[in-house]
One Martini backbone bead per residue (centre of mass of N, CA, C, O) as a GRO file, in nm:
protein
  176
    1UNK     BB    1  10.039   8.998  11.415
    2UNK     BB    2   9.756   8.877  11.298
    3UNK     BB    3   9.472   8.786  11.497
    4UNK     BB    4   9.374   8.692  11.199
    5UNK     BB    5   9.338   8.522  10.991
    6UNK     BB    6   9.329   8.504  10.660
    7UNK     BB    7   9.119   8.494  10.382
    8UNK     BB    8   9.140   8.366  10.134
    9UNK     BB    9   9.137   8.482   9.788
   10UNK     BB   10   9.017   8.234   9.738
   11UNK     BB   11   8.718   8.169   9.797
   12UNK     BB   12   8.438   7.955   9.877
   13UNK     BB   13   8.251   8.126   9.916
   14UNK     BB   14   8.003   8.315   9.672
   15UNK     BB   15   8.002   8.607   9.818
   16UNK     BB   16   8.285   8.661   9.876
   17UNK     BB   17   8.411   8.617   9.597
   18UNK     BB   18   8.233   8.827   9.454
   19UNK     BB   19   8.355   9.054   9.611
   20UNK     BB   20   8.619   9.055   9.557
   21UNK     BB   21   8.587   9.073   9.224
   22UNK     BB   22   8.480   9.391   9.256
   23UNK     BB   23   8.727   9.489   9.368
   24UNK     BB   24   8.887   9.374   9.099
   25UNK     BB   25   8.720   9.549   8.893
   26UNK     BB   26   8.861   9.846   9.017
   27UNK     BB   27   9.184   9.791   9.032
   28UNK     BB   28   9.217   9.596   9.311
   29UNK     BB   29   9.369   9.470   9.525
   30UNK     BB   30   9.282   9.243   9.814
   31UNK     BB   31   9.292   9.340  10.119
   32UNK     BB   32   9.371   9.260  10.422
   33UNK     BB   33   9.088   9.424  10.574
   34UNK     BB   34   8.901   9.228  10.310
   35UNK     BB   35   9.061   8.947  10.463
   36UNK     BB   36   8.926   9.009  10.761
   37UNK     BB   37   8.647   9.037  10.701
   38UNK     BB   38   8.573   8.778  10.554
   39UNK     BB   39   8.451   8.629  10.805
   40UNK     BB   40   8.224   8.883  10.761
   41UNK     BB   41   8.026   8.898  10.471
   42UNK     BB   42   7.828   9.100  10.569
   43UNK     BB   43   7.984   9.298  10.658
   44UNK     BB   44   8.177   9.397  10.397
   45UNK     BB   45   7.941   9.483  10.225
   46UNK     BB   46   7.914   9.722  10.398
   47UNK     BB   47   8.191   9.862  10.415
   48UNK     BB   48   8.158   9.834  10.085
   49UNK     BB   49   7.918  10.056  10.063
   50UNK     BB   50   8.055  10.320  10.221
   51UNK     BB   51   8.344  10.330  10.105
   52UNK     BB   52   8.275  10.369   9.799
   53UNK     BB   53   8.040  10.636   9.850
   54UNK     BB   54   8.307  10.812   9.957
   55UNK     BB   55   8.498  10.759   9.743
   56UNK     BB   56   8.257  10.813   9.462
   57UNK     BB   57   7.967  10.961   9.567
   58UNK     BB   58   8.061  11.228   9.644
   59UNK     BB   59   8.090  11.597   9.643
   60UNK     BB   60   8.381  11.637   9.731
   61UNK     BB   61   8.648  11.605   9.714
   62UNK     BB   62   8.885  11.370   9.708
   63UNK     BB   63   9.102  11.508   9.811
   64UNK     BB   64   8.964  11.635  10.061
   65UNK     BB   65   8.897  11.341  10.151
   66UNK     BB   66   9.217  11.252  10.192
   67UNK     BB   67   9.285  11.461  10.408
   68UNK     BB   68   9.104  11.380  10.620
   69UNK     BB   69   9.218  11.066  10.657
   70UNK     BB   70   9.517  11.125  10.698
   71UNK     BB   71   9.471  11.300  10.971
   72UNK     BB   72   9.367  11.055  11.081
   73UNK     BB   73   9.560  10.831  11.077
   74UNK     BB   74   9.765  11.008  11.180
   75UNK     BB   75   9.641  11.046  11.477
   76UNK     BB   76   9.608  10.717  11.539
   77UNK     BB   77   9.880  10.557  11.425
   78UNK     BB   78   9.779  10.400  11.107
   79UNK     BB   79   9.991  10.285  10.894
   80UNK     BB   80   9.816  10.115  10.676
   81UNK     BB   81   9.620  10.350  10.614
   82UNK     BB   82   9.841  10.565  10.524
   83UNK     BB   83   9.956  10.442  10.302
   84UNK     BB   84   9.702  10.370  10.127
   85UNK     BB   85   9.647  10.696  10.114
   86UNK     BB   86   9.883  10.845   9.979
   87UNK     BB   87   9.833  10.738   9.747
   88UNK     BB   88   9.537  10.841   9.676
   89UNK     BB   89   9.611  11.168   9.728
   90UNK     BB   90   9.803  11.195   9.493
   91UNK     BB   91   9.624  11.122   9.266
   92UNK     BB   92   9.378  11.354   9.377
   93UNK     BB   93   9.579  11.600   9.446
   94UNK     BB   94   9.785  11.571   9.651
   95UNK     BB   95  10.063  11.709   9.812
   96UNK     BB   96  10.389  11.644   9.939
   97UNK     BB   97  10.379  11.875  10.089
   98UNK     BB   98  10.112  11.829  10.269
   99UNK     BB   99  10.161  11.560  10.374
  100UNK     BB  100  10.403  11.719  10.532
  101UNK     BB  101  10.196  11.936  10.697
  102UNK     BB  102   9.943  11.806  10.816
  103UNK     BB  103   9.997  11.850  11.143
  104UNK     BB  104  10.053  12.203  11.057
  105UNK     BB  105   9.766  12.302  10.928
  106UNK     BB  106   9.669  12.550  11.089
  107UNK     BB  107   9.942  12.646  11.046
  108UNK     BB  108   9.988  12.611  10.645
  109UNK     BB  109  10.057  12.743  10.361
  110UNK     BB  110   9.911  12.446  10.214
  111UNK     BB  111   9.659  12.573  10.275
  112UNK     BB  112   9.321  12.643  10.333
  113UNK     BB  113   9.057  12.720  10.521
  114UNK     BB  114   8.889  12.484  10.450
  115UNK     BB  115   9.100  12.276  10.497
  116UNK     BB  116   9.118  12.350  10.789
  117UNK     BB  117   8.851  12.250  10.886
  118UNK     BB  118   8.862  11.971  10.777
  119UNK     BB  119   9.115  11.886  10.945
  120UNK     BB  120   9.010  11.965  11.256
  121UNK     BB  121   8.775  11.761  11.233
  122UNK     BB  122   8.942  11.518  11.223
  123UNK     BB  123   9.064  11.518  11.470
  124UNK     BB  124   8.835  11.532  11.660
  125UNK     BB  125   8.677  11.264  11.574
  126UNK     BB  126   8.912  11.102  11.653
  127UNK     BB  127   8.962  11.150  11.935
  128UNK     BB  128   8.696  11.244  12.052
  129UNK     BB  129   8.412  11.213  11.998
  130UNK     BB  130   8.334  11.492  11.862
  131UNK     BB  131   8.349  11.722  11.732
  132UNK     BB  132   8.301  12.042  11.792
  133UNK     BB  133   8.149  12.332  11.764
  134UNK     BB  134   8.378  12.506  11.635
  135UNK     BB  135   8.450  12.279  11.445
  136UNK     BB  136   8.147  12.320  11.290
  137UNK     BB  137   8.147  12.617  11.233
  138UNK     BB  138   8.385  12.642  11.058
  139UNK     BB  139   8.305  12.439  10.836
  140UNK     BB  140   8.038  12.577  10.757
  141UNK     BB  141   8.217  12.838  10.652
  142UNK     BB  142   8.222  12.654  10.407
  143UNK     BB  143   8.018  12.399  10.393
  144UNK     BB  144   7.757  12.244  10.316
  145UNK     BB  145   7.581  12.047  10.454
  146UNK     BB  146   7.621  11.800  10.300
  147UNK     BB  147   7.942  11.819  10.307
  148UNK     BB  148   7.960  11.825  10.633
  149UNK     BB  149   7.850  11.518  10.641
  150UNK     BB  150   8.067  11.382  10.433
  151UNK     BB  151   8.317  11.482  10.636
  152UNK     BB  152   8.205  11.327  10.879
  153UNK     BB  153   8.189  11.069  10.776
  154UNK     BB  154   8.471  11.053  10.686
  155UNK     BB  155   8.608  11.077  10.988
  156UNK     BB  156   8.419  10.816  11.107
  157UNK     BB  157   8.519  10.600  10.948
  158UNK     BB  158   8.826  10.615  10.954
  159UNK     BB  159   8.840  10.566  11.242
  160UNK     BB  160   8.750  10.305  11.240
  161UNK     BB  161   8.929  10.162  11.062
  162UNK     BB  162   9.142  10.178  11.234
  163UNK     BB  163   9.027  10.037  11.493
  164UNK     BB  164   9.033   9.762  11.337
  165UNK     BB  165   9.345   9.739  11.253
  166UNK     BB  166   9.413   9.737  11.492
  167UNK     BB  167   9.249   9.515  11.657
  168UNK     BB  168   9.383   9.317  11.421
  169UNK     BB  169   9.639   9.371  11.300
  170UNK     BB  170   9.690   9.456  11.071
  171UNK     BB  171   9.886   9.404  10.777
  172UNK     BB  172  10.093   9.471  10.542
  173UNK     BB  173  10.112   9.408  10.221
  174UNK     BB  174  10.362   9.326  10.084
  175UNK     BB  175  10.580   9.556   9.943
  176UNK     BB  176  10.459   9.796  10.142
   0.00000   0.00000   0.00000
């Protein structure tokens, strides 16, 4: 059971619905992650503009900043984080042959070597403290200052978020 109510769906702030309304504008119903920001509707506002930031104006291809994501996800042990990204990663033409080889991903032929440096970074990341020298060699060997940036980015945000729902015990959505 999530440690904090959920806020209303039509929530009474101002503020707070506007988000909403934004989030649903995008053609997402509101997760129950950003109804549990919503008690603190400044952190939220960050969240979501991290977020978004991340997931569509990065120059790193969506497909493999999720699998960066999944591979945090699955690292952390986050079934809700895994769930709602397995969708997106599929949308953004990750195979589920891939989904499925995530783990072994180190010798996977389903992989690229820079998608396995990307991968390997996610594990570091997530693990903590912080990617390796070896591991942001490999990246680098793959992409650009900036798009290292980004991936590295994307896998410290997507840790947080672990951290985030496991600590508030965050349930996933009816139906999912």
């Amino acid at each position: 059971m999530s440690r904090l109510p959920l806020v209303p769906m039509q929530p009474s702030d101002p503020a707070l619905k506007a988000m909403f309304e934004e989030v649903r504008a995008r053609g997402i119903e509101v997760p129950n992650v950003y109804r549990t920001l919503g008690h603190a509707p400044a952190m939220l506002r960050a969240w979501l503009d991290m977020a978004w930031q991340i997931r569509l104006n990065a120059k790193t291809t969506r497909r493999l900043r999720e699998l960066v994501i999944l591979r945090a996800a699955q690292v952390s042990g986050v079934n809700y984080e895994w769930v709602h990204h397995v969708e997106m990663a599929l949308k953004a033409g990750v195979s589920q042959a891939q989904i499925d080889a995530l783990a072994g991903a180190a010798t996977s032929p389903h992989f690229n070597a820079g998608e396995r440096a990307a991968i390997r970074m996610a594990e570091e990341v997530t693990r903590g403290p912080g990617a390796s020298a070896a591991g942001m060699t490999d990246l680098a060997r793959h992409y650009k200052p900036d798009e290292q940036v980004e991936l590295v980015l994307t896998a410290s945000f997507y840790a947080c978020v672990g951290r985030f729902l496991s600590s508030f015990a965050i349930e996933l959505e009816a139906g999912r």
